[in-house]
N, C-alpha and C positions, 0 to 999 in steps of 0.2 A: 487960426483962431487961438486967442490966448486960454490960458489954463484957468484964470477965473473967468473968464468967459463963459467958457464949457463947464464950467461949476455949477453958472446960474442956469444950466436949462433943465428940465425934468428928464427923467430916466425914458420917457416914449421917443422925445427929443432926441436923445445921446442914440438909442436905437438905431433911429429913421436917420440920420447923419452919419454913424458909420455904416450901415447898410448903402448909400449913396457916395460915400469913400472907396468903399470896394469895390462899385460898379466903376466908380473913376479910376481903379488904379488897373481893374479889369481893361478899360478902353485904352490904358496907356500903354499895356502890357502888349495889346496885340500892334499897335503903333509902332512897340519899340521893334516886334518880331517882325513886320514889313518894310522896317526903316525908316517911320513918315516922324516917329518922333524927334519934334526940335527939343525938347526941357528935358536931357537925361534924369535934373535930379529930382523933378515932381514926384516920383514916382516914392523917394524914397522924403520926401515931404509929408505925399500921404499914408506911408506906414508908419509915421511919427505920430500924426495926427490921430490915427486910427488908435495906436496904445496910449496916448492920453486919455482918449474916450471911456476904451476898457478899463484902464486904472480907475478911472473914477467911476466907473459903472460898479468894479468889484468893491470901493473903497464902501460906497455905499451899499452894497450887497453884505457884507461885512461889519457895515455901522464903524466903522472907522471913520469917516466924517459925516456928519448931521448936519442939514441943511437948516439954520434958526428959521426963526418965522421971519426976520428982515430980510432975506434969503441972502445972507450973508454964511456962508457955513464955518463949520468951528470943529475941529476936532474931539470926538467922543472923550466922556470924561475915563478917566484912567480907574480901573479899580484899584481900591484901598488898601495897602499891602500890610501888611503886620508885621507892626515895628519888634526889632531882635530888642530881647532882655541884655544887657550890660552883661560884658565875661566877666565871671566870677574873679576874684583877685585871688593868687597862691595862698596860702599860710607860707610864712616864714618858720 
């Protein structure tokens, strides 16, 4: 799954999908320890997959990105920083 993909689902969503990742990497795990697995790198497919998920789980946990109402998401706005006063000049 792509990264906007996984953007547009809701947080019960991103859950129930790595919760169902880790059963998958559980079943490959024990495949790989009896030998039957063919795909060595799925496994490390779905630990990829799985930290996209969490990244955008904490992103929004966090409010670092806000999902718009188009569900388009947009990165949170930046608080307002206060501008420095100009250095004073020497006296000559």
């Amino acid at each position: 799954m792509k990264t906007h993909e996984i953007r547009e689902l809701t947080v019960e969503e991103l859950q129930s999908r790595s919760r169902e990742l880790k059963q998958q990497m559980m079943h490959l795990r024990i495949q790989k320890a009896t030998g039957q697995m063919e795909n060595k790198s799925a496994i490390s497919h779905l630990k990829t997959e799985v930290a996209r998920i969490l990244t955008i789980l904490q992103e929004r946990h966090l409010g670092i990105r806000q999902t718009a109402a188009n569900g388009a998401t947009a990165p949170a706005e930046k608080k307002a920083t206060k501008a420095k006063a100009p250095a004073a000049k020497k006296a000559e």
